[in-house]
N, C-alpha and C positions, 0 to 999 in steps of 0.2 A: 501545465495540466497533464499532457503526455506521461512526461517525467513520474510525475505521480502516480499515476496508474501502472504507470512500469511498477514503480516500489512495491503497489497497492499488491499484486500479483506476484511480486516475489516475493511477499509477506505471506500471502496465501498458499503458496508451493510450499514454502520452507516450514510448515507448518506441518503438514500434511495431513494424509484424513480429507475427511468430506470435507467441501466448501457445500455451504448452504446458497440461495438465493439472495439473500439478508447480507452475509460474508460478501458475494461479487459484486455488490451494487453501495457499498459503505466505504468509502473511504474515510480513513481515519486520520489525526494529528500528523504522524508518523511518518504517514507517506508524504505530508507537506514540508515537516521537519528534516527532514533529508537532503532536502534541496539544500545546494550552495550560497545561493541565496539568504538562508538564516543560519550559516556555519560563522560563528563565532567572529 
């Protein structure tokens, strides 16, 4: 879950611009999808 939130935030930086309240509290597929865990 860490892991994910790391992603979730570096998804959000790399974006850039405002994050809204909505944006910091959403984790998305994305950020689960990334794990090693579901890597091919």
């Amino acid at each position: 879950m860490e892991r994910a939130r790391l992603r979730h935030a570096n998804r959000l930086m790399a974006t850039g611009g405002e994050v809204s309240r909505t944006d910091l509290v959403t984790l998305r597929p994305e950020d689960f999808r990334g794990s090693r865990v579901f890597a091919g």
